[in-house]
LORO-403819 format. One record per residue (C-alpha): residue in three letters; x, y, z. Coordinates in pm, 1 decimal. Layout:
BEGIN
<pt r="ala" east="X" north="Y" up="Z"/>
...
This chain:
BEGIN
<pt r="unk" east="-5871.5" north="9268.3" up="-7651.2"/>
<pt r="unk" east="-5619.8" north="9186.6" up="-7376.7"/>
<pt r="unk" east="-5511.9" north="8876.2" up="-7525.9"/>
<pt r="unk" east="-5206.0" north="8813.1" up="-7746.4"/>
<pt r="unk" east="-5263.7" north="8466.4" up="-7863.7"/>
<pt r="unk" east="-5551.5" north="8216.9" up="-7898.8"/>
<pt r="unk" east="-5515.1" north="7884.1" up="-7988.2"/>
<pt r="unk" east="-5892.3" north="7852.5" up="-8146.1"/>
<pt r="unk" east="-6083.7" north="7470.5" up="-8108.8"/>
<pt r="unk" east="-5822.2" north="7233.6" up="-8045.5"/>
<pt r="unk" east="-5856.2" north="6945.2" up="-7809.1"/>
<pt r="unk" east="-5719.1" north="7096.2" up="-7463.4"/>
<pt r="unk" east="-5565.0" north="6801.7" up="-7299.9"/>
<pt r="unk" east="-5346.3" north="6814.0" up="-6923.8"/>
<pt r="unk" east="-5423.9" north="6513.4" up="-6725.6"/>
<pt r="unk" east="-5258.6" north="6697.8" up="-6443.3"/>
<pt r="unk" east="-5527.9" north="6944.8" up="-6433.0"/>
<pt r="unk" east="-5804.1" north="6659.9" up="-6539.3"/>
<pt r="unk" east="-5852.6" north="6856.5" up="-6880.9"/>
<pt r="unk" east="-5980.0" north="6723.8" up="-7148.7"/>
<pt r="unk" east="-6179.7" north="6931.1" up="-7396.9"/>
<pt r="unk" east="-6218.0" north="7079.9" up="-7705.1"/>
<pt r="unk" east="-6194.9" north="7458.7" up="-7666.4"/>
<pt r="unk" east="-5966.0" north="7790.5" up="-7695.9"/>
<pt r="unk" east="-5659.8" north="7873.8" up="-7512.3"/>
<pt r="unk" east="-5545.2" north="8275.3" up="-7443.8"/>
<pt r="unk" east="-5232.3" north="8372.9" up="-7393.8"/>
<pt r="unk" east="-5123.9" north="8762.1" up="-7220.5"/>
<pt r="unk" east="-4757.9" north="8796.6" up="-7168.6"/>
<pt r="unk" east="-4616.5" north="8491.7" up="-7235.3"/>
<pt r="unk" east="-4892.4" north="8283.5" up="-6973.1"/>
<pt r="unk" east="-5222.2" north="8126.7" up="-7036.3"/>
<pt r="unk" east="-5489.8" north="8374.4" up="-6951.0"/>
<pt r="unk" east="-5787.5" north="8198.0" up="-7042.5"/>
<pt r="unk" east="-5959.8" north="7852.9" up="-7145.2"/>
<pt r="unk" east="-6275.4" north="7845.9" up="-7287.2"/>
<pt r="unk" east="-6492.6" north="7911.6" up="-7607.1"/>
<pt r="unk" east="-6488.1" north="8240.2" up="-7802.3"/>
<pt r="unk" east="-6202.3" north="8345.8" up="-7653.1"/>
<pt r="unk" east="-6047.6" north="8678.7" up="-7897.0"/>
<pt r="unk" east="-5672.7" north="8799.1" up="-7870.6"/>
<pt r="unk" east="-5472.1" north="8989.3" up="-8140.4"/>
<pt r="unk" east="-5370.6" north="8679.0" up="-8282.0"/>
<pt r="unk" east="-5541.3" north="8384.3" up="-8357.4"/>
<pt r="unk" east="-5417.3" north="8030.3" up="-8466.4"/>
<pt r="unk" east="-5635.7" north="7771.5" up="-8564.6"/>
<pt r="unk" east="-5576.0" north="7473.7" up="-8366.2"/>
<pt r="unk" east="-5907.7" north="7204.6" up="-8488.8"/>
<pt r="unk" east="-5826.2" north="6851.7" up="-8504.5"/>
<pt r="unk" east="-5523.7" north="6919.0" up="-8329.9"/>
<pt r="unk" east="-5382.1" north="6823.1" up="-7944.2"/>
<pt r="unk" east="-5294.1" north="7108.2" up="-7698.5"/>
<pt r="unk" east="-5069.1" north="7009.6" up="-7441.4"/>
<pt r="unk" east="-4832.7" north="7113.0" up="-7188.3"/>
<pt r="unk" east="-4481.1" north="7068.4" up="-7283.5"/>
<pt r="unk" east="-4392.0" north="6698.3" up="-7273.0"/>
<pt r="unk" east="-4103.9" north="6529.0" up="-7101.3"/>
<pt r="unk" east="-3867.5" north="6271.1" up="-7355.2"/>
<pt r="unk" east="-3707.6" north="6038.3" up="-7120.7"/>
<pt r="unk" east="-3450.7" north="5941.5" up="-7383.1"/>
<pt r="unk" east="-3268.3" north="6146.3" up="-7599.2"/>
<pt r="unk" east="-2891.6" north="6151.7" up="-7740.2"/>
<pt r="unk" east="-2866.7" north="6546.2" up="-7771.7"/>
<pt r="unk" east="-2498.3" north="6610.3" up="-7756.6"/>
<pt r="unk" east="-2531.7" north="6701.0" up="-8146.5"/>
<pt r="unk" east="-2149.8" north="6707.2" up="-8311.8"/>
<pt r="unk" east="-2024.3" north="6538.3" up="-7989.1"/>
<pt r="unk" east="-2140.9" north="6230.1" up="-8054.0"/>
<pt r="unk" east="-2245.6" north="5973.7" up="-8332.7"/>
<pt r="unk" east="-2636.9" north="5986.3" up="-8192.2"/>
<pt r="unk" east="-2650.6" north="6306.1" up="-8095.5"/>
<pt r="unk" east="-2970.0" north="6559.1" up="-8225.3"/>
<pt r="unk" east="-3033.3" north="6903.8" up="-8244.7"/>
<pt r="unk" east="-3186.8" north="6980.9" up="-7876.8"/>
<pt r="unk" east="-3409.3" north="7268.6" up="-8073.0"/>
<pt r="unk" east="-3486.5" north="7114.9" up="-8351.8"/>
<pt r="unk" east="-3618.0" north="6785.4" up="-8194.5"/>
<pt r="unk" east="-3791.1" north="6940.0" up="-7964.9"/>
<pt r="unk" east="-3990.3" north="7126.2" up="-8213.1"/>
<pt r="unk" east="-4089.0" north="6793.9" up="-8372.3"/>
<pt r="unk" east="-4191.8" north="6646.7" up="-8030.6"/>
<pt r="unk" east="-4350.2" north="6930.2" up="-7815.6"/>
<pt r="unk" east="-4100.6" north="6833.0" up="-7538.7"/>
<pt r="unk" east="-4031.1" north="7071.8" up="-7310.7"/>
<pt r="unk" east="-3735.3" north="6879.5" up="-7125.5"/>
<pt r="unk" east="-3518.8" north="6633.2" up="-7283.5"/>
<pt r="unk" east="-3331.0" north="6383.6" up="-7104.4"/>
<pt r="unk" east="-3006.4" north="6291.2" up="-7228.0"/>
<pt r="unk" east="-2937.5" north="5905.6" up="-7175.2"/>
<pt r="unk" east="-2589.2" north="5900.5" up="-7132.3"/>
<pt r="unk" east="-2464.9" north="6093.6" up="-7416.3"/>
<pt r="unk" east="-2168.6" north="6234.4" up="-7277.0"/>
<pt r="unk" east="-1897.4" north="6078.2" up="-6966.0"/>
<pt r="unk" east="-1705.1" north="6234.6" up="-6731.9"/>
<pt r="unk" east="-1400.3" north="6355.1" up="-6956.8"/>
<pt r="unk" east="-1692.1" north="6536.7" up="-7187.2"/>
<pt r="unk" east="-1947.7" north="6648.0" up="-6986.5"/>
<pt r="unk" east="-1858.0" north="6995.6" up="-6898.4"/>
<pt r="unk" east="-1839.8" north="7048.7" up="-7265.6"/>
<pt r="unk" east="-2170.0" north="6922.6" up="-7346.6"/>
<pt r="unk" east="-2302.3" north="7144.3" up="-7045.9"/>
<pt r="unk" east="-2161.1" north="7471.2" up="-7210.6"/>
<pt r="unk" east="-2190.1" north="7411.5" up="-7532.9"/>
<pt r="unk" east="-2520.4" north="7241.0" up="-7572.9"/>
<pt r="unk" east="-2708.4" north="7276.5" up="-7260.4"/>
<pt r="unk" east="-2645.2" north="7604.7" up="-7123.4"/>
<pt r="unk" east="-2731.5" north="7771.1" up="-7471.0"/>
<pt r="unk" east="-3037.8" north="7582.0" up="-7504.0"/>
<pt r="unk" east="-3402.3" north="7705.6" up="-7475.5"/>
<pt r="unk" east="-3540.0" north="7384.2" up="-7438.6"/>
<pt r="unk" east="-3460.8" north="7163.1" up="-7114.4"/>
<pt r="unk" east="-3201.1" north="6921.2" up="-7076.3"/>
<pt r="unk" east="-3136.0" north="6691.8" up="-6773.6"/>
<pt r="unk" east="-2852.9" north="6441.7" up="-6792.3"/>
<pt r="unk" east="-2738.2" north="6090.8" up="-6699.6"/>
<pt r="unk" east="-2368.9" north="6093.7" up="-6703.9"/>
<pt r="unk" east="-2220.7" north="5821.4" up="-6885.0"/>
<pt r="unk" east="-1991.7" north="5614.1" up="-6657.8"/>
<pt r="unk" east="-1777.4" north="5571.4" up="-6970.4"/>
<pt r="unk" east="-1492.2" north="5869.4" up="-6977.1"/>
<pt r="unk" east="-1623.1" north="5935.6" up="-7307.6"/>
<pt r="unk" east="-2006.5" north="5863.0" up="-7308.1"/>
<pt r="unk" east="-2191.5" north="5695.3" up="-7650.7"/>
<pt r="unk" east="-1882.7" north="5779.3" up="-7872.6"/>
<pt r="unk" east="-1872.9" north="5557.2" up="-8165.9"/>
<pt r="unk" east="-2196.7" north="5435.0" up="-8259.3"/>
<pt r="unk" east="-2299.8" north="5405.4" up="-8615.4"/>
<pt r="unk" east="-2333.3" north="5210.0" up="-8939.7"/>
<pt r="unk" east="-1946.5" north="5220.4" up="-8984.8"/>
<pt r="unk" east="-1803.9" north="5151.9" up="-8664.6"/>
<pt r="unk" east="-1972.6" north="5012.8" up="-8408.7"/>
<pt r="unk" east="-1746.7" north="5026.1" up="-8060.9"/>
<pt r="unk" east="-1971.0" north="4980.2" up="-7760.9"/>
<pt r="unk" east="-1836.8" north="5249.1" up="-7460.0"/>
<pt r="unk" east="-1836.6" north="4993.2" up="-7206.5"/>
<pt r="unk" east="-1670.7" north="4711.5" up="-7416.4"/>
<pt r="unk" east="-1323.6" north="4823.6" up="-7234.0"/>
<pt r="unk" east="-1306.1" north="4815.8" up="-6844.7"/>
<pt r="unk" east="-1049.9" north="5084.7" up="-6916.2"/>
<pt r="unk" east="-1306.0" north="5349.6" up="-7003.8"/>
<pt r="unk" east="-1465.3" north="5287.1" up="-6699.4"/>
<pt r="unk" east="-1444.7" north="5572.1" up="-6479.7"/>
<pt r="unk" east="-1718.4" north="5551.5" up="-6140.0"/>
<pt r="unk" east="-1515.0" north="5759.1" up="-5944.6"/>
<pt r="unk" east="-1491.8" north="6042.0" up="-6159.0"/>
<pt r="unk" east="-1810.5" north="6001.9" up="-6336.9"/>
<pt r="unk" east="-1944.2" north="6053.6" up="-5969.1"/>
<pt r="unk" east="-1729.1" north="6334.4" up="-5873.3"/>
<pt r="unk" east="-1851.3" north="6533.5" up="-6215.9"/>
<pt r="unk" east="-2182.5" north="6436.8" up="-6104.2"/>
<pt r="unk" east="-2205.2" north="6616.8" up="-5744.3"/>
<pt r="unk" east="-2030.0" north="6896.3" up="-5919.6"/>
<pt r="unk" east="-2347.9" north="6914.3" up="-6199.1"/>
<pt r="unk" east="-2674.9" north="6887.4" up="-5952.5"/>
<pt r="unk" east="-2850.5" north="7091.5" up="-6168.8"/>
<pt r="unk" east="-2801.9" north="6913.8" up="-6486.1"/>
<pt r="unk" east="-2663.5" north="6574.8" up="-6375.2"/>
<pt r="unk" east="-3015.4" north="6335.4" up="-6258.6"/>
<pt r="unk" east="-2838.8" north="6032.3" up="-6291.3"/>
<pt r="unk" east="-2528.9" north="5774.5" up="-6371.5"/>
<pt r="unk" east="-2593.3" north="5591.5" up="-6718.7"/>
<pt r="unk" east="-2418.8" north="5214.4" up="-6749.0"/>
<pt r="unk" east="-2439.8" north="5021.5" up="-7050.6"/>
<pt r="unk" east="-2398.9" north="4699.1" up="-7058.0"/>
C-alpha cells in the first residue's frame, strides 16, 4: 500500500482539470497520487454523497479577528468553507495593517490576500451598537499612506479598498 489517504466515492469535481466524477482520491506525502476506483491507502475516509474539490478562493472576508468588529477566525472559517485563500476586503488601513500582517496573516495556515483599507483604521466600528462608517470622515482618509503601506506589502497587499 503506498498510499496514505483515500478519499473513497465522492464526487471529484475541478473544472480546471475538466473533472467531474464520482470516484477515489490517493494521497502519498501530502500530494494526490491517484484518481480512480478501488484505490487502497492506510487510511480511508468515506467521502459518498459528498463534493471533492480543490481548495476554494472567498473573495470577501473580514478576517482581522479581535482587530475589528467583523473580523473571523481565518482557521476556523476556512474549515467551514474549504477555502484555501481568503481575501480580506478591507479589514484593516494603513495605521493597522502591519499588525494584522503579523499577527493574523503571517501565523496563518490558510491564505490571506488583502485590500488595504484607504481608511487609517480600516472597518473599525461596525456593529449592532455603534455603527460609524470608516469613510464617514474625510479625516480618516489616508491615499497616500494607504499606498505607500501598499508597495511596502506586495505579497499580501492585492488591492486598495474604498467605501463609500
Amino acid at each position: 500500500m503506498n498510499h496514505d489517504l483515500v478519499l473513497r466515492g465522492g464526487r471529484l469535481l475541478d473544472p480546471a482539470e475538466g473533472l467531474d466524477r464520482i470516484g477515489d482520491l490517493a494521497f502519498a506525502g501530502g500530494k494526490i497520487a491517484a484518481i480512480g476506483g478501488g484505490l487502497e491507502a492506510r487510511e480511508t475516509v468515506d467521502c459518498s454523497g459528498q463534493i471533492v474539490t480543490p481548495g476554494l478562493i472567498d473573495l470577501h472576508t473580514h478576517v482581522y479577528w479581535g482587530g475589528n468588529s467583523l473580523g473571523v477566525d481565518p482557521v476556523a472559517y476556512a474549515q467551514k468553507t474549504a477555502a484555501a485563500t481568503l481575501i480580506d476586503t478591507g479589514s484593516a488601513g494603513p495605521g493597522n495593517y502591519r499588525g494584522f500582517e503579523a499577527h493574523v496573516i503571517a501565523p496563518c495556515p490558510v491564505r490571506i490576500l488583502a485590500y488595504l483599507h484607504i481608511s487609517w483604521a480600516g472597518v473599525f466600528a461596525w456593529d449592532r451598537e455603534v455603527q460609524v462608517g470608516e469613510s464617514q470622515d474625510i479625516r480618516l482618509m489616508a491615499p497616500k499612506t494607504a499606498a505607500k503601506v501598499a508597495l511596502e506589502h506586495p505579497e499580501t497587499v492585492i488591492g486598495i479598498k474604498i467605501r463609500l
